[in-house]
C-alpha positions as CSV (number, residue, x, y, z in Angstrom):
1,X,122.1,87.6,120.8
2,X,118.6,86.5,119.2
3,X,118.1,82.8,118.5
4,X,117.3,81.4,115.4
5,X,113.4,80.6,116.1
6,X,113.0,84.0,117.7
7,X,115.2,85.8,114.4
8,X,112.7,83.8,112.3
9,X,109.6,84.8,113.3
10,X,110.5,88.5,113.3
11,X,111.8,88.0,109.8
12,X,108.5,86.1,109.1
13,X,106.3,89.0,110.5
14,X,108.0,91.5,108.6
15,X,107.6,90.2,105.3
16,X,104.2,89.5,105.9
17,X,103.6,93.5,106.8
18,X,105.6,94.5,104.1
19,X,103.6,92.2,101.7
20,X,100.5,94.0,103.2
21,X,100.9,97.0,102.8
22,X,102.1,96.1,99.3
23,X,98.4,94.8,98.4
24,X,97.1,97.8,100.4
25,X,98.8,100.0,98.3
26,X,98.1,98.2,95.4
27,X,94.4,98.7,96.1
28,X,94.5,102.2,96.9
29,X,96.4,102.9,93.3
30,X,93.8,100.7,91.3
31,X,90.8,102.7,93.3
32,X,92.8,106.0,92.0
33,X,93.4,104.9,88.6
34,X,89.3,104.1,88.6
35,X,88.4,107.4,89.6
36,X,87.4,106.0,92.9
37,X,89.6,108.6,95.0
38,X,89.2,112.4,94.2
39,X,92.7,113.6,93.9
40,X,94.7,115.7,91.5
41,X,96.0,114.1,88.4
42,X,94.2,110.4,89.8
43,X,95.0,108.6,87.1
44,X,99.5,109.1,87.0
45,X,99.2,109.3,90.8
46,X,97.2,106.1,91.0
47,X,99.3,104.1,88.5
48,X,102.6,105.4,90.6
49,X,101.0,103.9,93.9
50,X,99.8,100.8,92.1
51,X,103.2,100.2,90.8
52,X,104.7,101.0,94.7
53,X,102.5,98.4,95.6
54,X,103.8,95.8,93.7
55,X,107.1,96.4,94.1
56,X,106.2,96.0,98.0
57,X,104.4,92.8,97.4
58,X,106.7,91.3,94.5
59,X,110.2,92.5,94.7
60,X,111.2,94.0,98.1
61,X,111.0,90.8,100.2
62,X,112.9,89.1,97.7
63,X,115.5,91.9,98.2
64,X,115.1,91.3,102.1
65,X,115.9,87.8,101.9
66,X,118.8,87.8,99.6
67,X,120.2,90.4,102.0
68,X,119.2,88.0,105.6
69,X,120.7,85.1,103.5
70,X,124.2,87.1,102.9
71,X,124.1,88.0,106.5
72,X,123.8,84.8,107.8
73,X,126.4,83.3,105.9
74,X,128.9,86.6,106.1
């Protein structure tokens, strides 16, 4: 069984990758939507990854957590 420090800091590190590769993607969307990136349709594609990318920054760790928190207390 994992302890609680070593359980922490894996949860820790995984939100802070999944928050990174949020902004990441976030970044990559805005460079399609600015015709930055040659790709097909740039500016839908680019506004789907940009939206991704906020989703992974703003609402998925907030999702992780409320599911760690109903773990630990189930």
């Amino acid at each position: 069984m994992i302890d609680a420090e070593a359980l922490a800091k894996s949860r820790h590190k995984r939100l802070t990758v999944i928050r990174f590769w949020g902004v990441a993607l976030a970044f990559v969307g805005a460079a399609c939507m600015a015709d930055k990136v040659a790709l097909p349709m740039p500016h839908l594609l680019g506004l789907i990854i940009f939206l991704a990318g906020i989703f992974y920054t703003m609402l998925f760790p907030r999702i992780l957590i409320r599911r760690w928190k109903k773990q630990d207390q189930g």
